[in-house]
CHARMM internal coordinates of N, CA and C (Angstrom, degrees):
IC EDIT
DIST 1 N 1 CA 1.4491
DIST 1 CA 1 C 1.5243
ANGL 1 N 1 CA 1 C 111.22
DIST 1 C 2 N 1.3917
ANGL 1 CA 1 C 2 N 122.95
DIHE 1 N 1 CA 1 C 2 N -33.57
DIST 2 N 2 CA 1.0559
ANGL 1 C 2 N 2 CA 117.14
DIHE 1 CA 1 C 2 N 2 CA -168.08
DIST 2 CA 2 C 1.8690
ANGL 2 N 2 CA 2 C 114.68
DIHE 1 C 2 N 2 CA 2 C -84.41
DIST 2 C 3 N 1.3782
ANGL 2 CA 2 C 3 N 87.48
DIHE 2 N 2 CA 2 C 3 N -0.47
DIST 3 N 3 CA 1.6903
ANGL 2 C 3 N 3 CA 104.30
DIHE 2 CA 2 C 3 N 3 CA 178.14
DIST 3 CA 3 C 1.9162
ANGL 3 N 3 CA 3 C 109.19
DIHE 2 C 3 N 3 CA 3 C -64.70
DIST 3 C 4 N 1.2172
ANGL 3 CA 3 C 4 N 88.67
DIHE 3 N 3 CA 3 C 4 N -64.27
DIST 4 N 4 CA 1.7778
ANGL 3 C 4 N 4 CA 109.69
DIHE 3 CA 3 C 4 N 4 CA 152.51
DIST 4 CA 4 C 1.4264
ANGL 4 N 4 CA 4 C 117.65
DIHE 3 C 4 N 4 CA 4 C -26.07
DIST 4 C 5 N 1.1859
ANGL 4 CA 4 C 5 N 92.83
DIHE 4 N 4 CA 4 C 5 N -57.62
DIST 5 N 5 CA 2.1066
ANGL 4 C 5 N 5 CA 97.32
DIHE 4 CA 4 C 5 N 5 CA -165.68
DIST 5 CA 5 C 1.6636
ANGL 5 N 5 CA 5 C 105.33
DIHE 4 C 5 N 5 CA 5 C -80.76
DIST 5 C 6 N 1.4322
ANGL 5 CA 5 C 6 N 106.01
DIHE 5 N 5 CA 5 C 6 N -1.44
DIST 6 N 6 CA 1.3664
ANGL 5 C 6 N 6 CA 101.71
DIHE 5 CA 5 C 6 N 6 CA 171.47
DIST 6 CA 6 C 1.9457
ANGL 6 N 6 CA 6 C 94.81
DIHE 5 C 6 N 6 CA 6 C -116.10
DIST 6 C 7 N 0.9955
ANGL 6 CA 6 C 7 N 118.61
DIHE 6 N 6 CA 6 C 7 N -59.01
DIST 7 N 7 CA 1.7790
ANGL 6 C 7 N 7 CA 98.97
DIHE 6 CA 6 C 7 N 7 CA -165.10
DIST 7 CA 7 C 1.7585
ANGL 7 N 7 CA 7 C 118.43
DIHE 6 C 7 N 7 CA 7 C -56.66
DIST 7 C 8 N 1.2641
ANGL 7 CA 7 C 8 N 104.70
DIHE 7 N 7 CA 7 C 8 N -35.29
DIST 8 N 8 CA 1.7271
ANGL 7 C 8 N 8 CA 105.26
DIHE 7 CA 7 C 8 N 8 CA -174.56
DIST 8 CA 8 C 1.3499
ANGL 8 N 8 CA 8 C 101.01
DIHE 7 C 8 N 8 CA 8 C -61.91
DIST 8 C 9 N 1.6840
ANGL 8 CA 8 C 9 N 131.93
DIHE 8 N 8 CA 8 C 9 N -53.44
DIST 9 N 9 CA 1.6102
ANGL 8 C 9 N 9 CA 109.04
DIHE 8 CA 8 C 9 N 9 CA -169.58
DIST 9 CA 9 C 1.4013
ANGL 9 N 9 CA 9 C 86.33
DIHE 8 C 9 N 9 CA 9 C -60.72
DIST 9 C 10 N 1.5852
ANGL 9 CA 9 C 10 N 138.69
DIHE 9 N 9 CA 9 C 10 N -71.93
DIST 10 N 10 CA 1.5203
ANGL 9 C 10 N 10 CA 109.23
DIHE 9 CA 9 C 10 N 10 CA -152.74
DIST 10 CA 10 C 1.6465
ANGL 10 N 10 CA 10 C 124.09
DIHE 9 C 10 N 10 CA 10 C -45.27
DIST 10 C 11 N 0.9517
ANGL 10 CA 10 C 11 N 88.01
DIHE 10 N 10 CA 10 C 11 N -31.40
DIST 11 N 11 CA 1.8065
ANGL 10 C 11 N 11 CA 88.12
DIHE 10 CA 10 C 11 N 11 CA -173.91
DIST 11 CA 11 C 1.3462
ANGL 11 N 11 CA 11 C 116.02
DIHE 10 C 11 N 11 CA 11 C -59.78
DIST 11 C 12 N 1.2791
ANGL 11 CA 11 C 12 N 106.38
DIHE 11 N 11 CA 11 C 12 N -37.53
DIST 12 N 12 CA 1.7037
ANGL 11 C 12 N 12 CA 127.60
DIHE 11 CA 11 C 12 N 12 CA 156.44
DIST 12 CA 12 C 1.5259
ANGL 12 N 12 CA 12 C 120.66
DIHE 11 C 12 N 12 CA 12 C -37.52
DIST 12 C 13 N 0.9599
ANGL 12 CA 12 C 13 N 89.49
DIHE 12 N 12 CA 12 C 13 N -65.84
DIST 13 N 13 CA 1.7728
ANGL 12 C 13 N 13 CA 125.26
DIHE 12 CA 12 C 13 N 13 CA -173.01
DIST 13 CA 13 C 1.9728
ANGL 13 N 13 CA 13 C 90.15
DIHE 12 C 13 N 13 CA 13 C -59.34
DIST 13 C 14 N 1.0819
ANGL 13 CA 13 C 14 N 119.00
DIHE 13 N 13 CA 13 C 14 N -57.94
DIST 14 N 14 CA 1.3335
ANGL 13 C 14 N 14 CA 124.57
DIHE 13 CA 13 C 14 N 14 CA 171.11
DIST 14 CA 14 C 1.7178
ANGL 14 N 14 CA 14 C 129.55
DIHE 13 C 14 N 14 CA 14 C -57.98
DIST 14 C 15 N 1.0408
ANGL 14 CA 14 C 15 N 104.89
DIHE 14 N 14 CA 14 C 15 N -29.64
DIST 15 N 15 CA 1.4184
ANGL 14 C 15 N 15 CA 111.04
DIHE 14 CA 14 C 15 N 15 CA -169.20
DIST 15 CA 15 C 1.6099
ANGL 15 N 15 CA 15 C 83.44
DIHE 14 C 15 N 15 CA 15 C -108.95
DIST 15 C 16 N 0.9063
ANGL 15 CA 15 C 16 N 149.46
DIHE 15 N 15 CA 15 C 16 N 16.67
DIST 16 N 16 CA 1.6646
ANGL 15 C 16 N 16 CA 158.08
DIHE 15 CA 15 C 16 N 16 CA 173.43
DIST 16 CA 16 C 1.5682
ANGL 16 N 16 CA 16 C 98.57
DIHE 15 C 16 N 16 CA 16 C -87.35
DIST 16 C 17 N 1.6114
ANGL 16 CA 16 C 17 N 90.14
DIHE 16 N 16 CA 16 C 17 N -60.31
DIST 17 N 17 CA 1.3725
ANGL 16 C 17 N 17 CA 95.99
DIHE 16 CA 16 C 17 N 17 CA -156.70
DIST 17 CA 17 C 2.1497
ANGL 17 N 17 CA 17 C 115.04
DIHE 16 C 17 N 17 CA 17 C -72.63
DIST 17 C 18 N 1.3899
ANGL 17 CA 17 C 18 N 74.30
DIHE 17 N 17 CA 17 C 18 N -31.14
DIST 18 N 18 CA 1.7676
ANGL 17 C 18 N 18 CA 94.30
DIHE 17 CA 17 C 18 N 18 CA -173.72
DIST 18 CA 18 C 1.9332
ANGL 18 N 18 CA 18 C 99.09
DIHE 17 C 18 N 18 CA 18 C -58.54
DIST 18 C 19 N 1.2509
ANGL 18 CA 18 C 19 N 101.52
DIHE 18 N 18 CA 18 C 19 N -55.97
DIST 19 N 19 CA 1.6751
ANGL 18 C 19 N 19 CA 127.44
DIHE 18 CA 18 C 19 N 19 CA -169.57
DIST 19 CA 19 C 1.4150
ANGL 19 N 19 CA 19 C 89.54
DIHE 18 C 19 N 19 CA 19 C -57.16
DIST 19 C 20 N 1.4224
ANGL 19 CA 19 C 20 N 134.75
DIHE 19 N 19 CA 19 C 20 N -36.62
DIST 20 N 20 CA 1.5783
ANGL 19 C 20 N 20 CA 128.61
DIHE 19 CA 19 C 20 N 20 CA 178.43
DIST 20 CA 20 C 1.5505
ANGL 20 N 20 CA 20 C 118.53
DIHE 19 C 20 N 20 CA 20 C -65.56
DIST 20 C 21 N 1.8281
ANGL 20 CA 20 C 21 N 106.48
DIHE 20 N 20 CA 20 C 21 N -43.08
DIST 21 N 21 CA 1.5279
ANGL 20 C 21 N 21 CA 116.05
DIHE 20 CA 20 C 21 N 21 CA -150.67
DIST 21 CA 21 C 1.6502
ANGL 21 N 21 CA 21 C 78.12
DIHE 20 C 21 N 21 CA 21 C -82.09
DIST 21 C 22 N 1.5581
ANGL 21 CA 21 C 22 N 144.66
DIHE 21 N 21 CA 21 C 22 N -23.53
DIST 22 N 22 CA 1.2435
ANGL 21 C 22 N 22 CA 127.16
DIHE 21 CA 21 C 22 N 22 CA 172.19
DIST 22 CA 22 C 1.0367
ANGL 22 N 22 CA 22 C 149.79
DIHE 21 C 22 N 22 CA 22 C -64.32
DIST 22 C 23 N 2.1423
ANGL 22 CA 22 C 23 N 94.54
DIHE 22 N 22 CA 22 C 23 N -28.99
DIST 23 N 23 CA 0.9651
ANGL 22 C 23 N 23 CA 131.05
DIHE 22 CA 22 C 23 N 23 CA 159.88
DIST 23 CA 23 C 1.8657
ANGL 23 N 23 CA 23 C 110.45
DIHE 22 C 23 N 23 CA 23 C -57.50
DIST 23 C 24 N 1.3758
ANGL 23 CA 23 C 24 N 117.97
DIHE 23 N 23 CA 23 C 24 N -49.42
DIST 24 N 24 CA 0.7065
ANGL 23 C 24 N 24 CA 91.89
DIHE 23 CA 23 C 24 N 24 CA -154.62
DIST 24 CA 24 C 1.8113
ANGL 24 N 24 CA 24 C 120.82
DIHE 23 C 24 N 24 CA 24 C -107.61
DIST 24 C 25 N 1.4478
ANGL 24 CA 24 C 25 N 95.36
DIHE 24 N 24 CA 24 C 25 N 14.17
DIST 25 N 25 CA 1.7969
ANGL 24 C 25 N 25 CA 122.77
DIHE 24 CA 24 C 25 N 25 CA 162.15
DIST 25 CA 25 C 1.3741
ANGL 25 N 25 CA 25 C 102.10
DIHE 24 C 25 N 25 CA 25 C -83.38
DIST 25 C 26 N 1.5220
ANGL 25 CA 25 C 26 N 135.40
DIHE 25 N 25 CA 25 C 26 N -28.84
DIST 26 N 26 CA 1.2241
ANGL 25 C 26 N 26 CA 114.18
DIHE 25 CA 25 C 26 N 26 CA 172.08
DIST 26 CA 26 C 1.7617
ANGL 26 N 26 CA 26 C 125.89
DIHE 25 C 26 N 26 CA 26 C -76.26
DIST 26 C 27 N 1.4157
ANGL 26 CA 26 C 27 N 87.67
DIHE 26 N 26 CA 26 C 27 N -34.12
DIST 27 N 27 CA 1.9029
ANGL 26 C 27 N 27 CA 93.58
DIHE 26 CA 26 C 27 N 27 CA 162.01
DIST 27 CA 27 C 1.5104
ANGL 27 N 27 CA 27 C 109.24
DIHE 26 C 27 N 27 CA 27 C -49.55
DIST 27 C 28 N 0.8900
ANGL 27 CA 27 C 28 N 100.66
DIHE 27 N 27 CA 27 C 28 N -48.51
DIST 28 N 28 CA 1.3697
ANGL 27 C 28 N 28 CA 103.13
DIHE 27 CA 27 C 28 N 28 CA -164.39
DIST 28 CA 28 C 1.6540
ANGL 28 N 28 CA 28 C 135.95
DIHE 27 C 28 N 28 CA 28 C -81.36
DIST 28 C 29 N 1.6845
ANGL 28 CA 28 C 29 N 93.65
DIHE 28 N 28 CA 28 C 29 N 4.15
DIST 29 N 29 CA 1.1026
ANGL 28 C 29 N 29 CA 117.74
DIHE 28 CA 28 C 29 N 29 CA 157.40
DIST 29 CA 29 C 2.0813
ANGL 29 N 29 CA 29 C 104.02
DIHE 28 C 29 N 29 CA 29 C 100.02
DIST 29 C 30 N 1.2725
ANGL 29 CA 29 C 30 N 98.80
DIHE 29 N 29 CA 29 C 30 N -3.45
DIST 30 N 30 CA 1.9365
ANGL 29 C 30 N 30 CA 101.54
DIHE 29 CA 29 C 30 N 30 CA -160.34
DIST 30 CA 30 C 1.5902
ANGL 30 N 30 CA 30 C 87.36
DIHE 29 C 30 N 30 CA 30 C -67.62
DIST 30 C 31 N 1.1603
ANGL 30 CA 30 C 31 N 146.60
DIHE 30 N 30 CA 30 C 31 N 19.55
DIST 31 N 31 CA 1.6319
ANGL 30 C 31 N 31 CA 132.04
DIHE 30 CA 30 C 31 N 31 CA 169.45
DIST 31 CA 31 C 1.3880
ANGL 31 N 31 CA 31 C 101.58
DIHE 30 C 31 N 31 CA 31 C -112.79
DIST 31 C 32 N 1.2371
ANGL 31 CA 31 C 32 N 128.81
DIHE 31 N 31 CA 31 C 32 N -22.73
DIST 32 N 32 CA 1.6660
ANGL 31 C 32 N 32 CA 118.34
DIHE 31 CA 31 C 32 N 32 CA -164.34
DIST 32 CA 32 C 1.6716
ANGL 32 N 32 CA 32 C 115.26
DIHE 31 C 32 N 32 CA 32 C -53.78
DIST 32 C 33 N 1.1256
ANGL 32 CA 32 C 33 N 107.85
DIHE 32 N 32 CA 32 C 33 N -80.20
DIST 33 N 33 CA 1.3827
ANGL 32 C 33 N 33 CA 90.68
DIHE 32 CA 32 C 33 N 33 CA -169.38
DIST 33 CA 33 C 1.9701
ANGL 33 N 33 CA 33 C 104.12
DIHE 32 C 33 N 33 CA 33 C -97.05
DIST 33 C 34 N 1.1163
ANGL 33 CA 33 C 34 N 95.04
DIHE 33 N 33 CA 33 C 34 N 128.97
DIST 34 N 34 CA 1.5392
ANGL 33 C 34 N 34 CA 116.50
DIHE 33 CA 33 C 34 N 34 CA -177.76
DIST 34 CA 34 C 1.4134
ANGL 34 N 34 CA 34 C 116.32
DIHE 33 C 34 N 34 CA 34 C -70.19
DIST 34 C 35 N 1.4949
ANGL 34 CA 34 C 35 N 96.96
DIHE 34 N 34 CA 34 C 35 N -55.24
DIST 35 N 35 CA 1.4382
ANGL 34 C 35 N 35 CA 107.17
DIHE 34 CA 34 C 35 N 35 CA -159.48
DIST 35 CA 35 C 1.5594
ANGL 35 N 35 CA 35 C 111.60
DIHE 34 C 35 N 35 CA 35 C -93.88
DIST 35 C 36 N 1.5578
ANGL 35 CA 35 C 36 N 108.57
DIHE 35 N 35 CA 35 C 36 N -42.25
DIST 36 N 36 CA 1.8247
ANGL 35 C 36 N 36 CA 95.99
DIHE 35 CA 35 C 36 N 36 CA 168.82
DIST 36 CA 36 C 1.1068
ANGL 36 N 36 CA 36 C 115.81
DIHE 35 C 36 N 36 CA 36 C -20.41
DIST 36 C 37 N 1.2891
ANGL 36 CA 36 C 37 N 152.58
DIHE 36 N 36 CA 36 C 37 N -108.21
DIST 37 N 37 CA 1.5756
ANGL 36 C 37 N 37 CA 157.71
DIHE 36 CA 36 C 37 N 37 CA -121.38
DIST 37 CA 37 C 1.3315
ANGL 37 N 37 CA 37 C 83.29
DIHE 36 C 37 N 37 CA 37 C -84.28
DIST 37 C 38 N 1.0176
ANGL 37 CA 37 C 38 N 159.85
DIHE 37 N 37 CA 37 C 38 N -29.59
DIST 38 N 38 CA 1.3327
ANGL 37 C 38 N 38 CA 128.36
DIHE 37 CA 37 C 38 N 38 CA 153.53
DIST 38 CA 38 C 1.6623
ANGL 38 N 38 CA 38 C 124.59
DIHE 37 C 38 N 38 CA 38 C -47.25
DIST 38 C 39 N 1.2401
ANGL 38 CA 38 C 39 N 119.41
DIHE 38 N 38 CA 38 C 39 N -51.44
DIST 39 N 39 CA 1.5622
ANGL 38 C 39 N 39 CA 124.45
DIHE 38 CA 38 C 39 N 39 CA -171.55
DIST 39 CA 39 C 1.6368
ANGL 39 N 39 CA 39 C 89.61
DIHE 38 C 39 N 39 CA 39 C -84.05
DIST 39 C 40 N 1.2628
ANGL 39 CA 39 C 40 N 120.50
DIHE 39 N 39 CA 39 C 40 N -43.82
DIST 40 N 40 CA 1.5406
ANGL 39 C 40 N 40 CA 107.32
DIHE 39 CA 39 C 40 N 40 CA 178.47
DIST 40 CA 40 C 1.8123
ANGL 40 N 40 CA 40 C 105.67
DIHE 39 C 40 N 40 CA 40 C -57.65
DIST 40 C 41 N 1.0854
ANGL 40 CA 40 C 41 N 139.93
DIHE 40 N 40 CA 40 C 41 N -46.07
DIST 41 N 41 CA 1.3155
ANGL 40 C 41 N 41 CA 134.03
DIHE 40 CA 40 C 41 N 41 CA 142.70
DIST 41 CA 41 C 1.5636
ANGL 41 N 41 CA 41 C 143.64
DIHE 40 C 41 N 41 CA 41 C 13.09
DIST 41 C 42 N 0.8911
ANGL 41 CA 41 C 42 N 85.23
DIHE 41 N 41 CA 41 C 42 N -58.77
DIST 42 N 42 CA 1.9210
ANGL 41 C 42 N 42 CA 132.13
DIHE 41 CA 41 C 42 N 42 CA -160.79
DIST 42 CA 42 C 1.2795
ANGL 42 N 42 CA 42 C 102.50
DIHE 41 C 42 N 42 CA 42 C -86.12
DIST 42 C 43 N 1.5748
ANGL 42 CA 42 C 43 N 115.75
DIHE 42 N 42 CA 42 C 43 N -71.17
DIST 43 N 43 CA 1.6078
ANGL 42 C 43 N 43 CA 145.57
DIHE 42 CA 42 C 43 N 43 CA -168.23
DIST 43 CA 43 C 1.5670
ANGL 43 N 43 CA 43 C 93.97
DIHE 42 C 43 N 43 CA 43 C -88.04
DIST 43 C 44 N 1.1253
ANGL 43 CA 43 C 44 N 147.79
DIHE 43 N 43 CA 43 C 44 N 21.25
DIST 44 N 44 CA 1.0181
ANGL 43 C 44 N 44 CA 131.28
DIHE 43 CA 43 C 44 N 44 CA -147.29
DIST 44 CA 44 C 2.1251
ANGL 44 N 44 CA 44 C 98.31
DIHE 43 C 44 N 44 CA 44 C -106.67
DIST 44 C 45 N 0.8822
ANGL 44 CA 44 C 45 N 143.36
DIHE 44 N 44 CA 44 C 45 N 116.17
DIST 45 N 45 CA 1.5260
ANGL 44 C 45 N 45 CA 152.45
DIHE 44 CA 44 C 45 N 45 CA -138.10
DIST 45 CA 45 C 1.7315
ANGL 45 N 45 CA 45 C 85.38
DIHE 44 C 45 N 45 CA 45 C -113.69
DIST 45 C 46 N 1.3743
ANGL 45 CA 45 C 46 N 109.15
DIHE 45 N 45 CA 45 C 46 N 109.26
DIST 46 N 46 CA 1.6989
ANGL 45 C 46 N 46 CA 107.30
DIHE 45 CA 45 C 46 N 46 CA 163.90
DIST 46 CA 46 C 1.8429
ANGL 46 N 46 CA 46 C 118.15
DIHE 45 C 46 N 46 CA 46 C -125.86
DIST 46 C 47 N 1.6707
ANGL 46 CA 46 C 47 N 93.78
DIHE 46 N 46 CA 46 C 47 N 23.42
DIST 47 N 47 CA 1.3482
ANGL 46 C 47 N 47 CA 91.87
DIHE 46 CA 46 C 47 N 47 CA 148.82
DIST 47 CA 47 C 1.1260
ANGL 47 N 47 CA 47 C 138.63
DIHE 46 C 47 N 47 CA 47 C -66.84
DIST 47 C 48 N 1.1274
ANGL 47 CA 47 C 48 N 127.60
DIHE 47 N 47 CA 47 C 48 N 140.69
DIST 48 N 48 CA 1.3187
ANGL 47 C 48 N 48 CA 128.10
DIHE 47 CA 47 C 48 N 48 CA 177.47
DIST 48 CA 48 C 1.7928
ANGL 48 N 48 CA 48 C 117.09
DIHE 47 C 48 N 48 CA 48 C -100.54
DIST 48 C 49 N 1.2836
ANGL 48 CA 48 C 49 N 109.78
DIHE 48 N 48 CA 48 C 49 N 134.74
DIST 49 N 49 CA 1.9555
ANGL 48 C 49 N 49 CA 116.88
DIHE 48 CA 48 C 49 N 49 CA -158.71
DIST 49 CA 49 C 1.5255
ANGL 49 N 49 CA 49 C 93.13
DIHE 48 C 49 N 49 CA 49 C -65.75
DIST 49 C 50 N 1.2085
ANGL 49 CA 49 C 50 N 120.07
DIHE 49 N 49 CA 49 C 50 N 149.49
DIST 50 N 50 CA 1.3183
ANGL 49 C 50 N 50 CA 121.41
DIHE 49 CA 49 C 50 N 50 CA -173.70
DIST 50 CA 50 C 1.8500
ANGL 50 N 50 CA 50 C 87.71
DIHE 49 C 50 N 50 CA 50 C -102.40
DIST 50 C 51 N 1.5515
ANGL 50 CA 50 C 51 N 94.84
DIHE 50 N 50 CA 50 C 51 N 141.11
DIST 51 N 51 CA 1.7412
ANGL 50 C 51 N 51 CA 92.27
DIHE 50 CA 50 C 51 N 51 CA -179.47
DIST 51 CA 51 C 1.5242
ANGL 51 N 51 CA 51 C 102.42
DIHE 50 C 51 N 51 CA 51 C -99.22
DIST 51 C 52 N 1.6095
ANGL 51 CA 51 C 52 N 109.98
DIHE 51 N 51 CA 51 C 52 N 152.77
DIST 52 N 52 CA 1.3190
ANGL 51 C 52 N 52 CA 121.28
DIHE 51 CA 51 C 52 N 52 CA -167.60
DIST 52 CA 52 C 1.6318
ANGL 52 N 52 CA 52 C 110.91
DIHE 51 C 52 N 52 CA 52 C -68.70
DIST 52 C 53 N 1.4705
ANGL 52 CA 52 C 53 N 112.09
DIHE 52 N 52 CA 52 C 53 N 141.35
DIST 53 N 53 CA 1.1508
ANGL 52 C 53 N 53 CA 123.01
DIHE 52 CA 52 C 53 N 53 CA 173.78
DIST 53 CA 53 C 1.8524
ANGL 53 N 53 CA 53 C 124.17
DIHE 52 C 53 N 53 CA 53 C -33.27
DIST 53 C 54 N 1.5605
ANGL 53 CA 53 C 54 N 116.20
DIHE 53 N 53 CA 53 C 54 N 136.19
DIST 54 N 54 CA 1.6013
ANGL 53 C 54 N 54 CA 99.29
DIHE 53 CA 53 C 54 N 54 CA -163.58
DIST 54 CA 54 C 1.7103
ANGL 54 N 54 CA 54 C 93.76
DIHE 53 C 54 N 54 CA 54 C -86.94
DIST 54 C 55 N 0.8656
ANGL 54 CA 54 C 55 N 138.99
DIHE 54 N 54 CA 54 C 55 N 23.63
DIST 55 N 55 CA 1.5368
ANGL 54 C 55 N 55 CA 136.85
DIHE 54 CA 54 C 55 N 55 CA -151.59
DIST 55 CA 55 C 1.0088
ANGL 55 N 55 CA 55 C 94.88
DIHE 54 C 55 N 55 CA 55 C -77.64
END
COOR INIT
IC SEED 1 N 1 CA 1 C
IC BUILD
């Protein structure tokens, strides 16, 4: 029994804390757009501009 009286508050105590950090990435906007940085990803251009001749 006393196995109990110790894991349920943590588990509590855990899913408190987890249920907060979601809470508090959604305030903060970290869910809105999903898919940008994916297609920005994808499309993503890592050429570099060639600079004009010094002539």
């Amino acid at each position: 029994m006393s196995f109990l009286a110790i894991t349920i508050p943590i588990s509590l105590l855990l899913g408190a804390f987890f249920l907060a950090l979601v809470v508090r990435e959604v305030r903060r906007g970290g869910f809105d757009d999903l898919e940008g940085p994916a297609h920005r990803m994808i499309f993503d251009d890592d050429r570099v501009p060639e600079r004009p001749a010094d002539d």
